[in-house]
N, C-alpha and C positions, 0 to 999 in steps of 0.2 A: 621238082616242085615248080610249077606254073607260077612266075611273078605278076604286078598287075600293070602294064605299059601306058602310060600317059605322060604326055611333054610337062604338064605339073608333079607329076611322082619320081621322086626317087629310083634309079633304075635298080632293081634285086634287092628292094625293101621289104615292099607288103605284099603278101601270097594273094593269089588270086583264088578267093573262095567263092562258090556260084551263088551262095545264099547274100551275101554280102553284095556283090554287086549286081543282083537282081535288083534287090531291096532299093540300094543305090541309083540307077535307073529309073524307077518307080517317084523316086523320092524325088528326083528332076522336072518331075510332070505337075506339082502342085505341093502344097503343104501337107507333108507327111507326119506321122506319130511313128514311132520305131519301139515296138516291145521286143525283145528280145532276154534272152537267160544272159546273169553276167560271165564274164569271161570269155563269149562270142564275138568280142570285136566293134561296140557301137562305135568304138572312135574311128575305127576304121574307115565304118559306115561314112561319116561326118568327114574325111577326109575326102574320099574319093567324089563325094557332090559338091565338097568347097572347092577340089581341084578341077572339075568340069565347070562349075558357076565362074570361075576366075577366069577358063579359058574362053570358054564361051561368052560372058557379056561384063568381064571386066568387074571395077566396084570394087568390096570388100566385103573381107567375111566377119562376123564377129561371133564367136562362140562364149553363152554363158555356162557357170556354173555355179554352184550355191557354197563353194570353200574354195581359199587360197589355198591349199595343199592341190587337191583336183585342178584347179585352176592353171598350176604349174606341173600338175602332168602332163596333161592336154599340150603344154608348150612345149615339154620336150619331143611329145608325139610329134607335134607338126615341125617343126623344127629338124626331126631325123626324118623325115618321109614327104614333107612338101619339097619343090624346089619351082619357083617363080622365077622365069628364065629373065635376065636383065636386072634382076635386082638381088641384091647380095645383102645391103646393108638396111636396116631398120625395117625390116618386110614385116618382122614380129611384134607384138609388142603386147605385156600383160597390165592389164588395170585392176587393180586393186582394195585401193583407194590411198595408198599411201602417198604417193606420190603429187605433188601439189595440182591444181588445179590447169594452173597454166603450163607443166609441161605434160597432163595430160592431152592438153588440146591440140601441142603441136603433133605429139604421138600422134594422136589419131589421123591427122593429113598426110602423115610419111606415111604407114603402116597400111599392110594390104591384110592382114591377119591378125585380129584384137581379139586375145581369150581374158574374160572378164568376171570380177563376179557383178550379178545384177545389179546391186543397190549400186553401185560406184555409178553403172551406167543411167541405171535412172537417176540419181541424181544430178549429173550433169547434162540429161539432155531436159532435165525441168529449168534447169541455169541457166540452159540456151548456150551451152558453151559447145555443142556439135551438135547437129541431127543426124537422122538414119537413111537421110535421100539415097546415098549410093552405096548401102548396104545392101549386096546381089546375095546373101545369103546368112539370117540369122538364124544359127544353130543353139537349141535347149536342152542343156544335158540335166539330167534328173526329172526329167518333164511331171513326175508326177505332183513334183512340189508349185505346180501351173494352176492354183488354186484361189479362193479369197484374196488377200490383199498385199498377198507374194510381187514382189517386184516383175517376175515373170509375168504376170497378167497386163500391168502396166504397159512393159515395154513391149508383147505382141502387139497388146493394139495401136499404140505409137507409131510404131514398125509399119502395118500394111495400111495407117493413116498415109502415112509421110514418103515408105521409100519409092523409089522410082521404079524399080520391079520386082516386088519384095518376093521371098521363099522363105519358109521355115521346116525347120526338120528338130522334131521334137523326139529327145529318146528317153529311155528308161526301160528297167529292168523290172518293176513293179509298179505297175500305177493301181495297184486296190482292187479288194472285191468287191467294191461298191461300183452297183450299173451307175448310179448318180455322181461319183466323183469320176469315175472316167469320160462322161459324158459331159461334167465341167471341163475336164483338161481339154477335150475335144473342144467346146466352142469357144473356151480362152485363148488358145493355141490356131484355132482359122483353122484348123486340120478337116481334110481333105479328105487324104486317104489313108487308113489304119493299115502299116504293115508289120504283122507278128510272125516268130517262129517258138518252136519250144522244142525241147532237149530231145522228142521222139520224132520230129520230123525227117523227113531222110535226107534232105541236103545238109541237114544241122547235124547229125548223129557222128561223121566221123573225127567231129572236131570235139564233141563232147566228153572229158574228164570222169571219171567215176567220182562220187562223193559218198565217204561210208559216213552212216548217222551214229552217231551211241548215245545211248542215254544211260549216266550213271545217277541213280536212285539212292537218296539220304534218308536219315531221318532224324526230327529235332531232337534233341538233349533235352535233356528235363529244366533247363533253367529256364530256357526258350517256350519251353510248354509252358511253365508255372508263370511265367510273364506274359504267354499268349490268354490266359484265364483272365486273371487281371484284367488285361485292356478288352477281350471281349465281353467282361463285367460290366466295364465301366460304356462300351457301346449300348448294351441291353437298358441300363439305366436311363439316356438317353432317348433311346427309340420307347422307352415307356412313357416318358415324357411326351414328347411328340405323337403318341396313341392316344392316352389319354386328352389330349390337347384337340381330338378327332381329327388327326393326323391319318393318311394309310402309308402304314411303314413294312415292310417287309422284316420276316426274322433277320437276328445275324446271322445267321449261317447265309442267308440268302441279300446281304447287302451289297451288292456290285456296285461298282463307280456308276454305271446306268441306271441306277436304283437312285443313289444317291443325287444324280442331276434331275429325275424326273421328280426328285420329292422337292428338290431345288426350284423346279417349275412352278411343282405347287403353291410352295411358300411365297413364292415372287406374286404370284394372283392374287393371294390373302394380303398382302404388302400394298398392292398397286389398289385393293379395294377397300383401303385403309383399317383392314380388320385388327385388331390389335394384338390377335395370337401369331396374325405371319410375322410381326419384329420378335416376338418369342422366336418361336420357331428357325428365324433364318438365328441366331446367337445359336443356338442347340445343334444345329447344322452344321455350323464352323465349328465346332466341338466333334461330331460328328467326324468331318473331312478330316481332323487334324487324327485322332485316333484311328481310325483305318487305314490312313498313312503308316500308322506305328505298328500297325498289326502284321501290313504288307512288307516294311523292315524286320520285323521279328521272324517271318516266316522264310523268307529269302535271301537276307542279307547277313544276320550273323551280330552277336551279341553287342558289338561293341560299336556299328552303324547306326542299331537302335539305339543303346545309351547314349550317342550324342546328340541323338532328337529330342530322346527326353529330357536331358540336361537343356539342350533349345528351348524344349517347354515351358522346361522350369526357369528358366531365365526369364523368359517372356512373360510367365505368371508375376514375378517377382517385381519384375518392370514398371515405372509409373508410366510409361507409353504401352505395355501391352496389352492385345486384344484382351477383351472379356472373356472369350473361348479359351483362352490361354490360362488365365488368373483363375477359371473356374475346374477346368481340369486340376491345374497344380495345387490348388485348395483339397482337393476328393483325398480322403488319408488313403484309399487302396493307391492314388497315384505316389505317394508319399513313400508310404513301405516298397511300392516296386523301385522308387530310384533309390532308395536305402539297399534294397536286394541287389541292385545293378552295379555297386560300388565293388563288388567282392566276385564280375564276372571278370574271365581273363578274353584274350585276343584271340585264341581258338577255341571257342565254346562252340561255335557251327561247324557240324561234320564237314562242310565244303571246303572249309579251311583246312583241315585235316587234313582233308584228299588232294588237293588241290597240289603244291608244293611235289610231292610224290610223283603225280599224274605227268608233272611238266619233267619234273628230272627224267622219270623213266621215257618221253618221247626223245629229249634230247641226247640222253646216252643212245637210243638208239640211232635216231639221226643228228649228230653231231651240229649237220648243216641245215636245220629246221629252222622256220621262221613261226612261233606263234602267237596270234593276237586272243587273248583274253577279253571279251566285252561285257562290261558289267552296266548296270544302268546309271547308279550314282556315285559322284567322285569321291562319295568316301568312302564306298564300297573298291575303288580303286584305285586309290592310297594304301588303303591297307592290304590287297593283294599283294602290289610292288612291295611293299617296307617287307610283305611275309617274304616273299620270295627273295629277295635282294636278302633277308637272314640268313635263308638258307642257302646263301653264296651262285642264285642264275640275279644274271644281270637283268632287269627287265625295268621297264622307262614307262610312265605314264602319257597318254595322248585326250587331252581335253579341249573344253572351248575355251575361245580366249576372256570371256566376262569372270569376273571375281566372285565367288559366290561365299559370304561368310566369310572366313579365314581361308578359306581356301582359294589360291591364288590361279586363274588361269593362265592360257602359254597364248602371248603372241602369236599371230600369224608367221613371223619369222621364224620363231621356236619349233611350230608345225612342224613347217615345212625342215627345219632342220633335223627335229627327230626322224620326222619317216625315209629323211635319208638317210641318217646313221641307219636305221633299223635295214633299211634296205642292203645297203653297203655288208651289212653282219656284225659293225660294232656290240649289238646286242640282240639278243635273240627273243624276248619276250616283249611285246608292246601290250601293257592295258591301255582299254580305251573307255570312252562313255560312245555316246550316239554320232559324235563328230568322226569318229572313225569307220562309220559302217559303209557312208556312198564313195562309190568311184574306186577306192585307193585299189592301185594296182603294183600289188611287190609281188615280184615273179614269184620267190620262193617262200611263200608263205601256204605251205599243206597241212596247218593244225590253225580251225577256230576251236574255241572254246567258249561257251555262254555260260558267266557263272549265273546266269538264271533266266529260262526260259523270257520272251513279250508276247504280250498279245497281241502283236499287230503284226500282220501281214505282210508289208511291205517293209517295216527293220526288221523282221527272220530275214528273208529274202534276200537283204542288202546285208544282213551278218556274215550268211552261209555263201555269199557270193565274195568275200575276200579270197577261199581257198580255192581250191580245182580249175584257177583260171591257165594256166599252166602246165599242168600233170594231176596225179591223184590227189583228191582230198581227203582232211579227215574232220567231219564235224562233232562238235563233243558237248553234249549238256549237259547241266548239273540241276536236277530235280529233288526237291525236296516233299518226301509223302505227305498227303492227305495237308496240303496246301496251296495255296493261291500258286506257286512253280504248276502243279499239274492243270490246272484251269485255264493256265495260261496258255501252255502245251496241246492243251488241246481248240484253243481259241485259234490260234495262229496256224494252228495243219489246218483246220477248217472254212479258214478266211484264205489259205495260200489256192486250198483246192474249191474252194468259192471264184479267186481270181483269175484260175485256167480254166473254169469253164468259162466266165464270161470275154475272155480275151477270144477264147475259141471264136465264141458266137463274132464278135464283133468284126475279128479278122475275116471269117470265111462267109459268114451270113449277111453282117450289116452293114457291110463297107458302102455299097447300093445308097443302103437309108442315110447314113453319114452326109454321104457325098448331095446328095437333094436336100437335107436340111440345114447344110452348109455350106450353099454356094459360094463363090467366090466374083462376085460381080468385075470386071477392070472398070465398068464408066463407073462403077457408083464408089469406087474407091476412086478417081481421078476427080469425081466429084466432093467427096471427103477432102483431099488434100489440097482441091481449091478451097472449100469452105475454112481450110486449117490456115492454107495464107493470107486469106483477107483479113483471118480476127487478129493473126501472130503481133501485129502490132500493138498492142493491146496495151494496159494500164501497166505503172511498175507497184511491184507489191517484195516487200523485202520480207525473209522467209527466215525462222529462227532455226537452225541447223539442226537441235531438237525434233523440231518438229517433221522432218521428212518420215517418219513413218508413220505419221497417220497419212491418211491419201486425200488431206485439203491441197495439200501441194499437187500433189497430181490432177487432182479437179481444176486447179487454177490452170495449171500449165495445159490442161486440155480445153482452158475458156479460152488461151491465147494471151496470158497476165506475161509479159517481162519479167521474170523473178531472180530476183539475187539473193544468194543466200549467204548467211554470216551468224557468229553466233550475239543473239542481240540479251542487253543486259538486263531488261525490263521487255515484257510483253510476248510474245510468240507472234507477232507480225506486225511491220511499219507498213504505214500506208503515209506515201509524201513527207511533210514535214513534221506535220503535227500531229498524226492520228497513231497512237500505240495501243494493239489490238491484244487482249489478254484470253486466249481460247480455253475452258471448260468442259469436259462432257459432264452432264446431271449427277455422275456419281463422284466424279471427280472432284467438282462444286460441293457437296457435301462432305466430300470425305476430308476438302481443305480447313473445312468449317469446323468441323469433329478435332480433327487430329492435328492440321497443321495452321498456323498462321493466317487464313485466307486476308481479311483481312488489311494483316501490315505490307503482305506483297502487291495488293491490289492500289493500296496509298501508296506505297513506292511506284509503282507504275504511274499512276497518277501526277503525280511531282515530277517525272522526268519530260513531258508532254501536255502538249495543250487539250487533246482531244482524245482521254482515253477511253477505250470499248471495252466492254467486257461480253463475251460470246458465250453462252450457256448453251450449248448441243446435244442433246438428246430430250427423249420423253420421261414423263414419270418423274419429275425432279424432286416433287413430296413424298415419293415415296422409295427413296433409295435409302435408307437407312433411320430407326425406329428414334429418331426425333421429330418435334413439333414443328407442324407448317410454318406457327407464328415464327420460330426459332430462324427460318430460311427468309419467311416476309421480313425480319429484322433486319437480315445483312442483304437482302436485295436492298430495302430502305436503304442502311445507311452506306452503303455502294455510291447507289443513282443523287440522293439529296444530300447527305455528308459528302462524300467525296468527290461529287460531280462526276461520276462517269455512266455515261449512256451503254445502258444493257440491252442485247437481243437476243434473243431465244432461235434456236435455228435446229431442226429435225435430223441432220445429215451432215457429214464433210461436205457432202454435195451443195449444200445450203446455204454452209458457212462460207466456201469459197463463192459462189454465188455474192453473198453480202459484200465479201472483201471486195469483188468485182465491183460492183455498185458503186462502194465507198472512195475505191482509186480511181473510177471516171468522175466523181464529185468531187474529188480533190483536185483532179486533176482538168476537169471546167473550169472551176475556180480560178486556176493559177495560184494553187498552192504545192502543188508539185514541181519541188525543184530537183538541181541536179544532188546529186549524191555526198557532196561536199558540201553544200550549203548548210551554214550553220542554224541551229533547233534555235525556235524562238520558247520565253520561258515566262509564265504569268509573273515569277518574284525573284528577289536576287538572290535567295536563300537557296530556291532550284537551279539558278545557274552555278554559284558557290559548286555544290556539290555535284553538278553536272560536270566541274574543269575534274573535280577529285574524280568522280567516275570513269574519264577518258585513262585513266592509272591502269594497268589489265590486273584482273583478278580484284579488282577495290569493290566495287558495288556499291549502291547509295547507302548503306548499312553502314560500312567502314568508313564513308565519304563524312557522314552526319555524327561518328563518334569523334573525328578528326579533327573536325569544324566546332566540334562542344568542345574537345579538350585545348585547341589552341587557340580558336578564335576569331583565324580568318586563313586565308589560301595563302598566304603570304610567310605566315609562322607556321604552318604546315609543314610550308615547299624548304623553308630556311632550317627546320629543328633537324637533332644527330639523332641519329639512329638508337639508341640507347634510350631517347625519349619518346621517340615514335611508337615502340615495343614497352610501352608504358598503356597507351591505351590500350584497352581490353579489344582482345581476338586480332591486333597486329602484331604478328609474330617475326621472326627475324628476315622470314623473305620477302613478305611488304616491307616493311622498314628497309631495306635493302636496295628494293625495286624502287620506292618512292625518292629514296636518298640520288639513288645515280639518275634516275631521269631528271631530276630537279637541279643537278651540276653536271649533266655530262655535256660535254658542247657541241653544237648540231652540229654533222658533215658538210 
C-alpha cells in the first residue's frame, strides 16, 4: 500500500488514492465544491489541502460542520493524521458553543486547526471577538446545507470579504436534484470549480463496497385501514368545503404536501385581497395540514404514533389556548369514535413492528459483531422501536436532537457524542435515530441500515444509505408499506437520486467552463471589499438580544460595520446607547401577539424600562395576516404610539431593520447619548427605577419586579423580608426567594 508523504501528514497514516488527491490538487487552485459517494474519503480530501495550505502560506484552517457529534470526528481525524512540525500543544482546538466566550477567543490565537459548528462561529465573528483575516483555508463539510439563511452563507461571504487569501473547499455527498439549489450552493460558496466522482468511475471503482438493497413489503391491519377511512372522511369533508367555497382542490387520493402549499398560495392572495372566503379557507387549511399529518402517521408509523397525535388533537381541541383547526376537528363525532376505537389498539398493531424485532435478532445472531442503525423519521416513532426492542432483550439506545419537543426530552450535545461512542466501542449494537444521525457519522462497523420508512428526499436517502458500506459490504433494508404514502415515497427519492447523478454529471464534465465565467473570482475587487469593510468596521454600538441571532438583522448590521455586543437583554430585542430599547416584529408575529399572546403588556414593559422605546414592524401585508379586523390592528398601533409612547416603523426586510437600527445608533450617538456600557439607564419615574434595581435580580423581570413592589412596598422590605414571605407572592417560587434572599445578605468579595 502506497502511503501519502507530506512534512504535514502523518507518516503511514492515509493511503494514497489517485482520485483523492487529484481532486486535492485541483482544489488548491481556487474554490472548489467536492461531490463525492459517502464512505470515499471527503475528510481526507480536506486533510491533504489543509496540510499543503499550512505549509505553503501559513494562517489557519477552520473546518465547519452542521453537528457536534461530526464535529468531534473531524477532530479525531485531524488529530490521528495531521502533524504541524514545532507545535505539539494547543494546535487543535473544537468550538462548539459551550465553552465561554472569552476562552473561545484565546483558543482561536494558539490554534492552527479550529473544527467548528457554524452558528458558534458566526456568532462571534458578528461580536467582533475574532475575524477570518488569516484564515488560509475554510473547509464546508455538508456543503449542501450552503443555502437561504444557513449560517454557511454568512460566513463564506465574510470569509472572501475579510481573509487575506481566502480558499474554500466545499464537500458533500448530495447536494440535490435540483439544477437551482446546486447552483445556489455554487454562488454562496464563491465556487470555482465543481469536482465530482461517482461509484462507476474507474479511479473510484476499486475503493467501492457493494451495498445490497431489500425491500421488505407490509401491509396495514384492519384497524389502521378502518382509522385510515375516518380521517380521509374527514379530509373529503374539507376539500368539499373549500370547492364549494370556488376553491380548486384536488381529490384526496391526489392531495400531496405540493398540492397543499399551492392551495396555500392561493388562499394567501384571497387573504392579502381582503376577500373574505381566504380567512375561511386558510382555518380549513390548518385543519387540512393537521389531518394529512395523521393519515401519513397511520400509514407509516404504526397505531400507537398516531394515537398520540390524536390525543394531541384532542388536547388541543379541549384547550382554551387551542387552534380553531384543532377544537373543530375534535368537535366532528367521526373524530370522536376514532379516538374511542384507538383506546383498545395495542403497541404492535403495525406489521413493521411485528417484523422488525425478528429482522434485527436474526442479523445479529448471525453476525454477532454487527453494528445497526435504525432511522425513523419521528421520535416517537423511535422511542417505541427501542422500548420494543430493549423487551425483547437487543440492547438498542436512541440518538435524537438536543431541543425538547413535547414530553419528549432531547440529548445534549454531550449525550451525542457519548452514545455514538458507546455504540461505536460495541456497548450496544442497535442505535435508533431521527435525521440527526444521517450526516457524516462514520462507525466503522456499522453494515446494516434500516429505514423503518422510506423519504422523499433525495439527499436524506443518500445520507441514510451512506452510514453503511463505508468500510466493507453493506446491507440496506426498507420497510414499505403497500398501496401507501411508504411507496410514493420510494419511488420519489429513486427518482430525485437519479435526477441528481444526472445533473452532477452535466455540471462536473460539461459546465465546469460555465461555472467558472459566471463566477469569477476578482483579487482587486475583493481587496477592495475588505477596504470598504474597514473603513465602516468602526461603526455605531448596537447591543443584540442573544435570541435574536437567527434571524439575519444581526448579520445585516455586522455587515454595515455596527460594533455589536451580544447579551441576553430583559426587555426589547436591541439597545441602542442609553435610552433607546428596540422591540422587533415581523407582520405575522405582530398579529399573532395580538390574537394569542399579551402583545400589548410586553410592549408597556418594554416601555417603562427605557426612555425611548421603538417598536419595528417587518414585513408586508400586516392587515392581512390573519382573519381579524384592520380596525382591531389600527387599535393597538393607537394605543402603542399615543398610550404608551412609543415610536413605530414599519420596515420591508432584516435588511431594513438593520439599516434603521444603523440610523438610530449614529443619532444617538451624534447626540452624545451613547455612553459606555456601564453607565447607568436614566428613567422618566421612580416607580421604573424601583423596579429597574428588582430587574437587575437574574431570572426577576419587571413582571416579578412590580408583584414585589405591590406586595411590600418599597426595595427596601423586599431586599429585608425571609424567604417564606417572599414565596408568598404569586409566581416566586423557592428559587427566586432564595436567589433574591442571598444576594441581598451575601457580602461583597
Amino acid at each position: 500500500m502506497e502511503y501519502i508523504s507530506h512534512p504535514y501528514v502523518v507518516p503511514e497514516t492515509m493511503e494514497k488514492r489517485a482520485y483523492q488527491f487529484s481532486i486535492s490538487m485541483h482544489a488548491l487552485e481556487g474554490n472548489t465544491l467536492v461531490v463525492i459517494p459517502t464512505g470515499l474519503g471527503k475528510t481526507a480530501i480536506a486533510l491533504i489541502v489543509a496540510a499543503s495550505r499550512l505549509y505553503q502560506n501559513g494562517g489557519r484552517i477552520l473546518m465547519l460542520a452542521p453537528t457536534k457529534p461530526l464535529t468531534e470526528q473531524h477532530l479525531r481525524y485531524f488529530r490521528n493524521n495531521l502533524s504541524i512540525p514545532g507545535q505539539d500543544e494547543g494546535k487543535f482546538a473544537i468550538f462548539t458553543g459551550e465553552a465561554s466566550p472569552q476562552k473561545r477567543t484565546g483558543e482561536w490565537m494558539a490554534a492552527s486547526v479550529i473544527l467548528a459548528t457554524p452558528q458558534v462561529i458566526k456568532n462571534d465573528i458578528i461580536a467582533g471577538r475574532y475575524d477570518l483575516r488569516d484564515v488560509s483555508l475554510l473547509i464546508i463539510d455538508e456543503a449542501h446545507r450552503a443555502v437561504g439563511n444557513y449560517a454557511y452563507v454568512f460566513l463564506a461571504s465574510r470569509y472572501m470579504e475579510t481573509a487575506a487569501d481566502p480558499l474554500i473547499l466545499g464537500m458533500t455527498a448530495s447536494p440535490g436534484g435540483n439544477r437551482e439549489k446546486i447552483a445556489d450552493i455554487v454562488d454562496n460558496l464563491y465556487i470555482k470549480t465543481v469536482e465530482t466522482r461517482t461509484e462507476t468511475d474507474a479511479d473510484v471503482k476499486p475503493y467501492v463496497h457493494d451495498r445490497e438493497i431489500e425491500i421488505f413489503h407490509v401491509d396495514l391491519p384492519d384497524a389502521l385501514k378502518s382509522a385510515l377511512e375516518d380521517l380521509k372522511g374527514l379530509v373529503n369533508d374539507r376539500l368539499s368545503q373549500l370547492r364549494q367555497a370556488g376553491f380548486p382542490v384536488p381529490d384526496q387520493s391526489s392531495l400531496s404536501m405540493k398540492a397543499l402549499q399551492e392551495l396555500s398560495g392561493i388562499i394567501q392572495q384571497k387573504i392579502a385581497e381582503r376577500d373574505a372566503s381566504g380567512f375561511a379557507a386558510a382555518s380549513i387549511h390548518a385543519e387540512l395540514m393537521k389531518l394529512k399529518h395523521a393519515i401519513t402517521l397511520a400509514e407509516s408509523q404504526g397505531c400507537m404514533v398516531l394515537k398520540g397525535y390524536l390525543q394531541k388533537l384532542l388536547g388541543e381541541g379541549d384547550s382554551p389556548g387551542g387552534s380553531k383547526a384543532s377544537k373543530r376537528i375534535a368537535a366532528d363525532p367521526r373524530f370522536a369514535r376514532l379516538i374511542e376505537r384507538s383506546n383498545g389498539w395495542d403497541e404492535e398493531c403495525h406489521p413493521k413492528l411485528l417484523l422488525l424485532p425478528d429482522l434485527v435478532q436474526s442479523i445479529l445472531t448471525e453476525s454477532p459483531d454487527s453494528r445497526i442503525i435504525i432511522f425513523a423519521t419521528y421520535r416517537d416513532t423511535v422511542k417505541m422501536i427501542v422500548d420494543l426492542l430493549t423487551g425483547r432483550g437487543i440492547t438498542a439506545e436512541r440518538f435524537v436532537g438536543q431541543a425538547t419537543k413535547d414530553q419528549e426530552k432531547g440529548l445534549s450535545q454531550k449525550r451525542q457524542i457519548a452514545t455514538i461512542t458507546r455504540f461505536r466501542e460495541g456497548e450496544f449494537r442497535v442505535l435508533v435515530a431521527t435525521s440527526v444521525g444521517e450526516e457524516g457519522l462514520d462507525i466503522p462497523s456499522t453494515d446494516v441500515v434500516i429505514f423503518y420508512e422510506p423519504v422523499p428526499s433525495e439527499i436524506r436517502s443518500i445520507q441514510r444509505k451512506g452510514r453503511t458500506g463505508r468500510h466493507g459490504t453493506g446491507r440496506i433494508i426498507v420497510l414499505v408499506t403497500r398501496k401507501t404514502s411508504d411507496e410514493t415515497f420510494q419511488f420519489v427519492s429513486r427518482n430525485k437520486e437519479k435526477a441528481m447523478a444526472r445533473e452532477m454529471k452535466g455540471i462536473g464534465k460539461y459546465e465546469r467552463k460555465a461555472i467558472q465565467t459566471a463566477l469569477p473570482i476578482d483579487r482587486e475587487e475583493l481587496l477592495k471589499a475588505r477596504q470598504n469593510q474597514e473603513a465602516v468596521f468602526s461603526g455605531p454600538h448596537v447591543m443584540v438580544d442573544d435570541r435574536e441571532l437567527v434571524s439575519k438583522v444581526a448579520e445585516c448590521l455586522s455587515s454595515s460595520g455596527a460594533i455589536i455586543r451580544i447579551k441576553r437583554l430583559l426587555q426589547g430585542d436591541y439597545q441602542v446607547g442609553d435610552r433607546i430599547l428596540v422591540e422587533r416584529k415581523t407582520s405575522r408575529d405582530f398579529v399573532d401577539s395580538l390574537v394569542d399572546r399579551n402583545l400589548l403588556d410586553q410592549i408597556r414593559e418594554m416601555s417603562r424600562a427605557c426612555q425611548k422605546p421603538v417598536l419595528v414592524i417587518e414585513g408586508d401585508n400586516l392587515y392581512s395576516q390573519r382573519d381579524i379586523h384592520p380596525n382591531a390592528i389600527r387599535g393597538a398601533l393607537a394605543a402603542i404610539s399615543i398610550s404608551l409612547g412609543v415610536s413605530i416603523f414599519q420596515t420591508a426586510s432584516p435588511a431594513e431593520t438593520a439599516d434603521l437600527l444603523m440610523v438610530l445608533a449614529r443619532r444617538e450617538e451624534e447626540s452624545g447619548y451613547q455612553g459606555s456600557p456601564d453607565r447607568k439607564a436614566s428613567y422618566e419615574d421612580l416607580a421604573s427605577a424601583q423596579e429597574a434595581i428588582l430587574c437587575a435580580i437574574p431570572d426577576l423581570g419587571p413582571k416579578y419586579a412590580r408583584a414585589l413592589l405591590t406586595a411590600f412596598g418599597s426595595v427596601q422590605a423586599v431586599l429585608n423580608a425571609e424567604k417564606k414571605e417572599l414565596q408568598e407572592v404569586p409566581g416566586i417560587g423557592s428559587i427566586k426567594a432564595e436567589r433574591i434572599y442571598e444576594l441581598s445578605r451575601r457580602p461583597y468579595p
